[in-house]
C-alpha positions, 0 to 999 in steps of 0.5 A, a space after each residue: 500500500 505505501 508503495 503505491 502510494 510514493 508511486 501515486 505521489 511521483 505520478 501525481 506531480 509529475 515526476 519520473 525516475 529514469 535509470 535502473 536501481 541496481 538490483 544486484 549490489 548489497 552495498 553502495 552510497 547513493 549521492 544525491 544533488 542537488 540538495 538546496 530545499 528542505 522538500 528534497 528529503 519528502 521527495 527522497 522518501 517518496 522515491 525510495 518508497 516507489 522504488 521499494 528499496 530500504 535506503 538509509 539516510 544520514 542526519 544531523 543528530 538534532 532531528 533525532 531528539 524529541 519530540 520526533 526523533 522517533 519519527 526520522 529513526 523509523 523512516 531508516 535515518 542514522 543521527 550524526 553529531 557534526 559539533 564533535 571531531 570525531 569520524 563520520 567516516 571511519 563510522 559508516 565504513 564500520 557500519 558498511 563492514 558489520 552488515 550484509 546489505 547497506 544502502 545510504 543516501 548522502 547529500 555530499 553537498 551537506 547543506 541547502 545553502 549554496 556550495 562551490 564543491 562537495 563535500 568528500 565524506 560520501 567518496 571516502 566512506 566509499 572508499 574505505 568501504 570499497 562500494 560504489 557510489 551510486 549518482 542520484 540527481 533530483 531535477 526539478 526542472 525536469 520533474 525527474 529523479 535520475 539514477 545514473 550508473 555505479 561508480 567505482 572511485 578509483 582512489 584519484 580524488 581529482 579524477 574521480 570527482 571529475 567524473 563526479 562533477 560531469 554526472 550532476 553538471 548542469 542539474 537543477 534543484 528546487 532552488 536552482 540558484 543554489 544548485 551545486 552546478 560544475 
């Protein structure tokens, strides 16, 4: 029932996913730009309903406290404290390495405002992981959720994030003058 109801959602407004999820991976991170509305986490739940995929999401620990934070750990959210120095990234490779199957969706933009680069936490993660990464741009100006192709870093950080930055070039969110555009 939830299912068709994320389907009837996505149909209802408008939008389409265009790509195959990849069925067959029991590991990856899914990057997702652009993130510059608070309306991409509703739609991001929305797809993951549609596709029927149980993807987990990363938040900042405050979501999690009361009185809703009952709420965003049942809708699959993992909290992350971002006032400590300590490791995300050696966190979430542990939790990749302790489990069969792992999907999480990550924003490597990291906030909604305006950035001039992603962040590199998602690209590590998959490294130290040793999982592709999976592209996911949210077009709002085309209505349209785009899975593009796994993509395996190479551990070349400029190489691999220029691959990156040709992926996502040129999509547009819901605010699209703060949209990561390379």
């Amino acid at each position: 029932m939830y299912n068709a109801l994320c389907r009837f959602l996505l149909k209802l407004f408008g939008w389409k996913i265009v790509g195959p999820y990849p069925e067959n991976e029991k590991k990856f991170i899914i990057a997702v730009v652009p993130h510059t509305s608070s309306w991409d986490f509703p739609l991001g739940i929305i797809v993951r309903g549609a596709l029927k995929k149980d993807i987990k999401f990363l938040g900042k620990s405050s979501l999690f406290k009361p009185p809703f934070g009952w709420f965003f750990r049942a809708l699959g959210g993992y909290p992350v404290d971002r006032s400590k120095s300590s490791n995300l990234v050696d966190a979430v490779v542990d939790i990749f390495n302790s489990k069969e199957r792992f999907v999480v969706a990550i924003a490597p933009e990291g906030t909604r405002k305006k950035v001039e680069r992603l962040k590199t936490g998602f690209y590590y993660i998959a490294l130290g992981a040793k999982i592709p990464i999976l592209p996911v741009a949210f077009d709002f100006e085309h209505k349209t959720v785009w899975i593009k192709d796994l993509f395996y870093p190479e551990g070349d950080k400029e190489k691999d994030f220029e691959h990156i930055h040709q992926v996502f070039a040129g999509v547009k969110g819901k605010k699209p003058e703060k949209s990561f555009l390379p």
